[in-house]
N, C-alpha and C positions, 0 to 999 in steps of 0.2 A: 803365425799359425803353425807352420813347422816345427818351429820352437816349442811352444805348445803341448804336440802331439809327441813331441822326444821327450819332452819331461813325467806325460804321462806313459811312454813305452818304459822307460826309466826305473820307475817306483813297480818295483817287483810286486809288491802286495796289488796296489792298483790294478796293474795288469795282470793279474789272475784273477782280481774279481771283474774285471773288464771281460776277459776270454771265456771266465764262468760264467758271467749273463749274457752272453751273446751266443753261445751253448744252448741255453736251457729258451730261450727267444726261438732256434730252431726245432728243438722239439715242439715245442706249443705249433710254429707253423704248419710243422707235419703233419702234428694233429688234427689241424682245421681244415685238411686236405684229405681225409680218411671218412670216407659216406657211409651215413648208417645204413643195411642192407635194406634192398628192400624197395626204394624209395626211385621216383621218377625226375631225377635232376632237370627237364626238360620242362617239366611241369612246375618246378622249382623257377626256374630262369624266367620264365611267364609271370609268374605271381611278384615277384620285387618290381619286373617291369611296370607295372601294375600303383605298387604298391610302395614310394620311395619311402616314407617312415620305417617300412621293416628295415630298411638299408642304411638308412640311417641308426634304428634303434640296434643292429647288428654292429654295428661298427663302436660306438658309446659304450656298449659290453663287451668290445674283444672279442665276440666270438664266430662261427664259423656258421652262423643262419644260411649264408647264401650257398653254403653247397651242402646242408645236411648234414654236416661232419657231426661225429662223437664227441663235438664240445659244441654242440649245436645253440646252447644256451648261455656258451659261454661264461662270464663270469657277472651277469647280472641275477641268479638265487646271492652269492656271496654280497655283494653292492647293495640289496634290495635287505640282507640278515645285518649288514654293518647299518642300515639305518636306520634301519628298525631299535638295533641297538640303542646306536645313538639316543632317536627320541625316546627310548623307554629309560634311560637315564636318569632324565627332569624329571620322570614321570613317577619312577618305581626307589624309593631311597635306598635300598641296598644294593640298586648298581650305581646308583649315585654316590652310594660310601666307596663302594670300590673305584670308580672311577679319580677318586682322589687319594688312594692307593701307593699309587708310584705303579712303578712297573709292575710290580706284584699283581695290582687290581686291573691294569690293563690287559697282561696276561690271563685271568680270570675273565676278561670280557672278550677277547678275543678267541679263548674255549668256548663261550659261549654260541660267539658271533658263526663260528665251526658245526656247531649241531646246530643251528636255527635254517643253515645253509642246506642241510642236507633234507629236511621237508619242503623246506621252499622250494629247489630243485624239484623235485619228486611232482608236487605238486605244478609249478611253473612248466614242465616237461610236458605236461599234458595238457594243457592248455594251450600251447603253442602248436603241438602237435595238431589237435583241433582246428584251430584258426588256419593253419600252412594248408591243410587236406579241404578246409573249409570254400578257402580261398581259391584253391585249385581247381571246385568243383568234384571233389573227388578223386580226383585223378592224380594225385600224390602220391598215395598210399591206402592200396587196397586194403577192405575189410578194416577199416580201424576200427570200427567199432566192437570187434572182435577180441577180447582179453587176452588171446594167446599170441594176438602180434601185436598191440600197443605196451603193453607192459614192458616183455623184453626191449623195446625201442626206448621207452621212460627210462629200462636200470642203464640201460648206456649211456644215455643223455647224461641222466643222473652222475652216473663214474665218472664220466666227461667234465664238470664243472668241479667235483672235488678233486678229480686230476690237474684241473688248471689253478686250482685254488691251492695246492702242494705246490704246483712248481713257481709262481708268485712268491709264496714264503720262501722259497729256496733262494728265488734272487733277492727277496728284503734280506734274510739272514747271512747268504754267502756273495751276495755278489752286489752290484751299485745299483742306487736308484730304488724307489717302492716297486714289487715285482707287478702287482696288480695296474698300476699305470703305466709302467713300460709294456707292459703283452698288449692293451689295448693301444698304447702307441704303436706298438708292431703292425697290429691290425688295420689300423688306419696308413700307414708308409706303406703297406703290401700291396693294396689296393692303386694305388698312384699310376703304377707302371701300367697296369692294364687300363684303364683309363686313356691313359696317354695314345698307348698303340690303338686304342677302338676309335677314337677320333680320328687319328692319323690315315688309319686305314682307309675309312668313309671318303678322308680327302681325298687321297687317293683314287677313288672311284668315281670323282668328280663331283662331289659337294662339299664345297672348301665354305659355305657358308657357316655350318655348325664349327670349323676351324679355327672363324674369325672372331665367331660370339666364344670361342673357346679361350683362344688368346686374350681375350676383354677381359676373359673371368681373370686369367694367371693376375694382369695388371688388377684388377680390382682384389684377389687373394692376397699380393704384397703388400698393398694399400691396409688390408682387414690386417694384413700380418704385424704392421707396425702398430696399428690402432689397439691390437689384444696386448701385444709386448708393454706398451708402455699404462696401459688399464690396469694389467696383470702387477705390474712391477709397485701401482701406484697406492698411495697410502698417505694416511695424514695422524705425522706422530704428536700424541697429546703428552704434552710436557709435565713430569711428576717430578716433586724435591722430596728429598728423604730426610727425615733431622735425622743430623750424625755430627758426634764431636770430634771427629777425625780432622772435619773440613773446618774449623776452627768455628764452627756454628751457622756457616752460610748454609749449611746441605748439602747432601749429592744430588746431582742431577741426572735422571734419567726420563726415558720417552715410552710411552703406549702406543706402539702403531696400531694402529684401525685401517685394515686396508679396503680399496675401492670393490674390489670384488671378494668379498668376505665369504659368499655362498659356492664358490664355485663352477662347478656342473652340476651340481644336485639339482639348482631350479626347471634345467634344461631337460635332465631325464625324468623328474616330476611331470614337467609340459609335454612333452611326447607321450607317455604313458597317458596323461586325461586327455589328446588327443587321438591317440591309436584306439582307446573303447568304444567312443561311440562308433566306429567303422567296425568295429567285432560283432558289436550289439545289432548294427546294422545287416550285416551277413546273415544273422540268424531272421532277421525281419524278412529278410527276402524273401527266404523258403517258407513264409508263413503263408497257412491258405485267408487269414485275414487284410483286407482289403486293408483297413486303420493301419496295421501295422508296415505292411508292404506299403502302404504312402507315407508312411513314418523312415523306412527304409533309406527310401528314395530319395527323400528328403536331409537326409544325412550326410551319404556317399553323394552327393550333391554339392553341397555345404561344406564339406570336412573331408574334402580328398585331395591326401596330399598329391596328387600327381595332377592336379590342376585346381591348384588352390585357389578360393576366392578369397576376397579382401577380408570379410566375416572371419576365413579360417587365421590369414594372419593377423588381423587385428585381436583375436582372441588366444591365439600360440603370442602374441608378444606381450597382453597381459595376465596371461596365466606363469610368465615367465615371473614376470614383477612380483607377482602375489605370491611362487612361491620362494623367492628371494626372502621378503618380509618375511613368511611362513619357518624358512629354516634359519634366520638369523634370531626370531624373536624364540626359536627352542636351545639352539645354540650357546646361542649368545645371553649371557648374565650384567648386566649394570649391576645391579645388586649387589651381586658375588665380588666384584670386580671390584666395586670401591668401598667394599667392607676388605678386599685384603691389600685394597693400599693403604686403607688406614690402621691397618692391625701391624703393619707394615713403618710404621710413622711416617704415612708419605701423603702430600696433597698435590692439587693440582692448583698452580697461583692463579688467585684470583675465584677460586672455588672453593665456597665451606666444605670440607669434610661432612662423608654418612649421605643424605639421602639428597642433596643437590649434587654432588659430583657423581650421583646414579641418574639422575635426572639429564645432567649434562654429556655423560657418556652415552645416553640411550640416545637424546636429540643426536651426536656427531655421527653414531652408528646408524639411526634410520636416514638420515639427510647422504651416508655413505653409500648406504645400501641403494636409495632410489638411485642413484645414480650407476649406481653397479648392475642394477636389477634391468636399467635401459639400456646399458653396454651389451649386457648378454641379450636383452631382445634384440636390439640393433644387428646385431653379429649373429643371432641366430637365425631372423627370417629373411635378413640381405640376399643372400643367395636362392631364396625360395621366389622372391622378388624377381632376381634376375634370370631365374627359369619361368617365372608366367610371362616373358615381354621379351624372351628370348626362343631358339629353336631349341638351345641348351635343354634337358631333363635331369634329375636330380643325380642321375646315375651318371652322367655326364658330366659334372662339377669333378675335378680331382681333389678338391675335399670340400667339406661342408662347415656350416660357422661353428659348429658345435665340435667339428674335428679339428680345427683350428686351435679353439680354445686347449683343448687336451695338450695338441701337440706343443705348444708355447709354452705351458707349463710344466710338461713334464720337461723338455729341454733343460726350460732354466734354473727346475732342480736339480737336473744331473748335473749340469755345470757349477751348480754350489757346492753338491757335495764331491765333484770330482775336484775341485778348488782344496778343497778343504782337506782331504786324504793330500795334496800334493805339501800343502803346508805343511802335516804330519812327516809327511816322508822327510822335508829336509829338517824340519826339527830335528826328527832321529838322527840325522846326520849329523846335527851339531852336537846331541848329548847323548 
């Protein structure tokens, strides 16, 4: 590991873009430490209590929900405008022409994905705003209904999330690692420490029981940790021949991996979002003078609260998780496309005709992949939700959550591919 850590001190290039992302990781911190004015933090700290999804959905965007900061929204307008992208892709052919582009056409969609950002914010800004004051009773932030102080709070938020959306590109462009999953890995490692000392504390004062269900989770967290690592890593490569007379007419040989978790986190922040609505929709029920609706309410925040969830709420956060797996592999994802360009390509797959059976056969390996992918992330996602209804443990009380989990294992094991990869670089250049 020494060794390791000397070869990347070593490669000068490395370690400057190593010392310039961990630079630009502490600005973003600062940032998320800086309250918009105005605002009753205390009123704040009551509603997450309340409320673990915001703390969860806070952490999943990177951003600074739990103290109000000026990147309060973090980076979920940019995440919510790249997927929009995305799907309008399939949808709309002239981002779909660009999207096959090269860098050219990605560069044009990623201009795009930049102004899509900036209403979404705007808009998202205020809505949240709503819901936090909503949630508080009020008592968050006086007079919002008032133009002349939610607006201004909107352009800061607002600034906020294209400030974090620049310093991202700074670290994809100058420094290691996608800048956008490193900040929201920040976000989640920052969180840890305090965690730790609030339980600690407690014991301290003579309730070592939440201690012991604490120390369960760490064992069960390791357990989840190996379980995401080798999911993450796993994949089933489908074997393609190429004719080529190079190889004296046998073919080359190459592989299509299809990997187990194909969708990512997109299913997970998908599930959270159609679960955090009906508890929005229900807040406004509440204050209804309708009798229907207020038992509509109640019925809700009942049913669908994440801070004592029923079996209803996880049985349906773990297949809302699946569905939207299928959902974004079958926009994603092309058989079609896939095995019209291995065979344009002169390549088959043995034992598969060419054209519309080896799309047929690529779509079967992909869904049969997917359901299984789409159970790992339920599994991994309401585990710990699980072990806070049957524990003293509460959601805030986990030092991370399944979904933080998953982030943090994969961004890891990109940066150690491409920090691999830069060290290969380096000694090449040595040799030539």
């Amino acid at each position: 590991m020494f060794k390791y850590f000397h070869q990347i001190w070593r490669s000068t290039t490395l370690r400057k873009k190593i010392l310039f992302t961990l630079a630009i990781l502490l600005v973003y911190r600062l940032a998320s430490h800086i309250t918009v004015p105005g605002v009753n933090i205390d009123a704040l700290g009551r509603i997450f209590e309340q409320n673990s999804l915001l703390g969860v959905f806070s952490v999943l965007t990177g951003g600074g929900m739990d103290s109000f900061s000026i990147v309060l929204m973090g980076l979920s307008p940019y995440i919510n405008a790249s997927i929009i992208l995305q799907l309008m892709t399939v949808v709309i052919p002239k981002l779909e022409a660009l999207s096959k582009e090269g860098m050219e056409g990605r560069r044009k969609i990623n201009q795009y994905t930049r102004l899509l950002t900036i209403p979404l914010a705007f808009l998202q800004s205020y809505g949240m705003i709503i819901l936090l004051n909503q949630s508080s009773q009020g008592s968050l932030i006086s007079n919002v209904s008032d133009p002349a102080v939610v607006i201004p709070i909107m352009l800061i938020v607002t600034a906020g999330t294209l400030f974090l959306m620049w310093l991202g590109e700074l670290i994809t462009e100058n420094g290691i690692g996608n800048g956008i999953s490193l900040m929201i890995f920040a976000s989640i490692i920052s969180g840890m420490p305090g965690v730790v000392g609030r339980i600690l504390g407690i014991a301290q004062g003579g309730d070592t029981t939440k201690l012991t269900y604490f120390i369960l989770f760490i064992g069960l967290t390791i357990l989840m940790l190996i379980f995401v690592v080798l999911i993450t890593e796993g994949q089933r490569n489908i074997p393609i021949t190429y004719a080529t007379r190079a190889t004296g007419g046998k073919g080359e040989k190459a592989n299509l991996p299809i990997r187990v978790n194909q969708a990512g986190m997109i299913p997970i922040i998908f599930a959270i979002s159609m679960m955090t609505f009906p508890s929005v929709v229900a807040q406004f029920f509440n204050g209804s003078q309708s009798e229907t609706l207020h038992s509509i309410g109640g019925f809700i925040l009942k049913y669908f609260n994440a801070t004592n969830p029923t079996y209803l709420y996880m049985v349906l956060y773990f297949l809302l998780i699946i569905a939207f797996s299928y959902f974004y592999i079958s926009v994603t994802f092309n058989p079609d496309q896939v095995a019209e360009n291995i065979q344009k390509r002169g390549g088959f797959i043995p034992g598969i005709r060419p054209g519309s059976q080896t799309a047929d056969f690529l779509a079967n390996v992909s869904s049969r992949m997917n359901l299984f992918g789409g159970i790992f992330l339920g599994i991994v996602a309401t585990l710990p939700i699980l072990f806070t209804k049957y524990t003293t443990l509460s959601s805030s009380d986990l030092i991370i959550s399944g979904s933080g989990l998953i982030i943090v294992v994969g961004v890891v094991l990109e940066l150690i591919r491409q920090i691999d990869a830069q060290l290969v670089m380096h000694d090449y250049d040595k040799l030539y």
